[in-house]
C-alpha positions, 0 to 999 in steps of 0.5 A: 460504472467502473471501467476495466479491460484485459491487457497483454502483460509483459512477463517473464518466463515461469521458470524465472518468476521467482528470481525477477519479482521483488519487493519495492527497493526501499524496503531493503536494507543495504547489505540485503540489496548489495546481495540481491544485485551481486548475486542474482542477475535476474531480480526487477531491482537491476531495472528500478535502481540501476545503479548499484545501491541508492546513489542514483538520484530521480530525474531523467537520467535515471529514468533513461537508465531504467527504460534502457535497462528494461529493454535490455530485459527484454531483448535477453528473452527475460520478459516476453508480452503475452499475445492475447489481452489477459486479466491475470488472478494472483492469489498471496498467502502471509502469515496464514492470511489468503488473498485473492485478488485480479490484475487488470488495466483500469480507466484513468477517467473513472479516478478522474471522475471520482469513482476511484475514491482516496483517503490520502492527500498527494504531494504536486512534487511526487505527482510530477515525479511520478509522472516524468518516471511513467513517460519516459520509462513507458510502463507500469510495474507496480500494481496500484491496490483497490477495493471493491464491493465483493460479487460472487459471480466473480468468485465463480469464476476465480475458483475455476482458474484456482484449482487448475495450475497456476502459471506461477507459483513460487514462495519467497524468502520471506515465506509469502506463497505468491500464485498466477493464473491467465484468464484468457477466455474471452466469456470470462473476461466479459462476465469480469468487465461488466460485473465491474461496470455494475459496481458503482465505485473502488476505493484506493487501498495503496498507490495514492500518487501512482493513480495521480501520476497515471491520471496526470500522465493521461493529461499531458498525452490527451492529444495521443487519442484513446490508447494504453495512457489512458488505463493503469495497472491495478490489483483488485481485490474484494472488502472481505479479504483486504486486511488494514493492520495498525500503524502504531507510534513511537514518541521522542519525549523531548520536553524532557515531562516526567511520567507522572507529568505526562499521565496528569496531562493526559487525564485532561482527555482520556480515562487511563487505565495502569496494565503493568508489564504484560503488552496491552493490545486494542481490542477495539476502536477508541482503546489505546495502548500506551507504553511509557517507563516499563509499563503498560496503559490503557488510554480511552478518549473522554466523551466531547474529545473528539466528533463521533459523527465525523469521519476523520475525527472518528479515527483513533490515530486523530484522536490521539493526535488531537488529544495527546500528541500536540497538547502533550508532546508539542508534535502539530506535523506528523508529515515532518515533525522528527520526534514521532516514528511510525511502524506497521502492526507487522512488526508487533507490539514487542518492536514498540516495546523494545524501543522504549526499552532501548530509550530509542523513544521514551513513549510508543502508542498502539492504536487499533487497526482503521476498519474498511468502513472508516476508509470508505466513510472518509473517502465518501465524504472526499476528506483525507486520513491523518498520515499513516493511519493504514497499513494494507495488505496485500503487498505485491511484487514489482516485475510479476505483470508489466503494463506497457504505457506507451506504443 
C-alpha cells in the first residue's frame, strides 16, 4: 500500500513559470550559467547557487544563503503557495517522446519499509549532505522520479484535466514543451491516493540519495510528530511512458595494447564481429558496439561469461565490465577509476565516435538501453546496478512546485 496525499505548492506566478524553473545547475557550462544569472532575475539557479558561478562550497553558510534567498523570492510575490492541497499533473514533450506524469507528496515510511524500492547504492557523506541542506533550507525543489505500475483509472482522469488549459505551459530554450494542471477536486484527489494504496510498491527511476536524505530527515525530526517531514516531493509516472536511454563508455587505453592486442583479448569472452566505418547500434540485449581505431565492432558475450539467472550479472553494463573493462583495461572502480568516461544516449553514438577520432579516448563502447523489467528485477532482489547503467527520462525542472518541509 503506497501512501500518497495532495499538497499545497509553492509556486510562482503563470506568467513567470517559464523565466524561474530551470535545470539542475551543474548541467550548465560556465559561460550559459554566467548568462542565465546576469540576465534573467527570475531563474531558480539565483536561489540553489547563490553566489554568482560554483565558488560557494556545500555547508551551512551555503545553505543559510539558500533559504535567505528563498525567502527573498518569496516576499517579492515570486512564489505564492496555493491554499488548497493540490496533486499537480505535468506532462513533458523532448524530441517527440510525451510523458505524463503527477507530482504529490509521498510517505517517507513507504521507502523506509521497502515499497519504494532502489537499484543504486547511497553514499553516507551525500545522505548527510543532503540532509543538512533540506533541514536548514526547509524545502523540496526537485522532484525524486518513481514508477509505477500503470492503472487506467488514473489515465481517466489525467485526460480530463489535459484537455482543459494547463496552468502553465511553456517550451524551453532547449525545445522541451513543459505543461501543468492543479487537480484540486476533492473526488479526484481520493480516486488518486486510494488508486495508489492498491499498488503494492514504486520503484526509483532518479533521486536515490534524495529519498535517503528525506528519510534520514525524517528521523532526526521523529520527535517533531506527524508533519510535512515525513513526505517528500515526487514525480510519478507510469512503466509505459518512463524511457531508460543508454549509457554508453568512453575508455582511455592507457596500457598503451594494440588494436590487434585488444580484439585477441576480447575474444577470450565474446564473439566479435568487424562492422566497418558505419555506426554500429545495439539492437537488443548482450549486443555491444564497440569503436576502436576508425571502425566499428560488434561484440556479444560468450555463453558461461556471465549468470542469465542473475539480475546484476544479467546487465550488459556488468557484462562488459566483467568481461572486457577489467581483464583488458585494468579498470576495477568505475565509481573512481580516471580512464573511463560515461555519456547518456542522448548525446548519440556520433559523440562517442567523435571522441575517439579526437584520440580524447582511444576505445567507446555502446551498449543497449537497461530495460524497466531489468531495474525492478534488481530492485526486487534488493541488489544494486553497476554505476551509471540508467539513464531516465523525464527530467524535470527545479522551482515549477516547491514542497515546504518544514512549518
Amino acid at each position: 500500500m503506497i501512501e500518497l496525499k495532495p499538497f499545497c505548492a509553492l509556486r510562482p506566478p503563470r506568467d513567470k513559470a517559464y523565466l524561474v524553473a530551470t535545470r539542475s545547475y551543474l548541467t550548465y557550462t560556465e559561460s550559459e550559467l554566467e548568462d542565465k544569472l546576469n540576465n534573467n532575475p527570475f531563474t531558480f539557479l539565483h536561489i540553489i547557487n547563490p553566489a554568482k558561478g560554483r565558488g560557494l562550497d556545500y555547508g551551512p553558510e551555503k545553505y543559510q544563503r539558500v533559504k535567505k534567498e528563498f525567502e527573498n523570492r518569496l516576499e517579492e510575490g515570486i512564489f505564492q503557495q496555493d491554499t488548497h492541497p493540490s496533486f499537480y499533473l505535468y506532462r513533458q514533450v523532448k524530441d517527440g517522446n510525451e510523458y505524463i506524469g503527477l507530482i504529490a507528496a509521498v510517505a517517507v515510511k513507504d521507502y523506509l519499509e521497502g515499497r519504494i524500492k532502489k537499484h543504486e547504492k547511497t553514499l553516507t557523506r551525500r545522505e548527510e549532505m543532503f540532509t543538512d541542506y533540506l533541514q536548514t533550507t526547509g524545502f523540496n525543489a526537485e522532484p525524486v522520479l518513481l514508477t509505477y505500475q500503470d492503472d487506467l483509472r488514473l489515465d481517466q482522469i489525467f485526460v480530463q484535466y489535459i484537455e482543459q488549459r494547463s496552468e502553465y505551459e511553456f517550451t524551453s530554450t532547449d525545445r522541451v514543451l513543459h505543461q501543468l494542471w492543479l487537480i484540486d477536486d476533492q473526488a479526484h484527489c481520493q480516486i488518486i491516493s486510494e488508486t495508489f494504496k492498491e499498488q503494492d510498491c514504486l520503484y526509483i527511476a532518479d533521486g536515490h540519495h534524495r529519498c535517503a536524505s528525506s528519510a534520514l530527515l525524517a528521523d532526526r525530526l521523529a520527535s517533531h510528530g506527524d508533519g510535512a517531514h515525513n513526505y517528500f516531493m515526487a514525480l510519478l509516472i507510469g512503466e509505459e511512458q518512463m524511457k531508460v536511454y543508454d549509457f554508453n563508455r568512453l575508455v582511455k587505453n592507457t596500457t598503451g595494447k594494440s588494436e590487434l592486442k585488444i580484439l585477441h583479448e576480447l575474444e577470450e569472452h565474446f564473439l566479435i564481429e568487424r562492422k566497418g566505418k558505419s555506426i554500429f547500434r545495439p539492437e537488443k540485449l548482450h549486443e555491444i558496439g564497440m569503436y576502436l581505431k576508425g571502425e566499428w565492432y560488434k561484440i556479444v558475450p560468450k555463453t558461461g561469461t556471465f549468470d542469465p539467472g542473475d539480475a546484476v550479472s544479467h546487465l550488459d553494463a556488468d557484462i562488459l565490465s566483467q568481461n572486457a573493462l577489467d581483464p583488458v583495461f585494468g579498470i576495477e572502480d568505475l565509481k573512481n577509476d580516471k580512464r573511463v568516461s560515461f555519456v547518456p544516449g542522448t548525446e548519440g553514438l556520433e559523440y562517442l565516435q567523435n571522441k575517439v577520432d579526437q584520440n580524447s579516448y582511444q576505445v567507446a563502447f555502446a551498449l543497449h538501453p537497461v530495460t524497466v523489467d531489468q531495474i525492478k528485477k534488481v530492485s526486487d532482489a534488493g541488489l544494486t546496478m553497476p554505476p551509471k547503467s540508467t539513464y531516465v527520462e523525464p527530467k524535470l525542472r527545479s522551482g515549477l512546485t516547491v514542497y515546504k518541509i518544514l512549518e
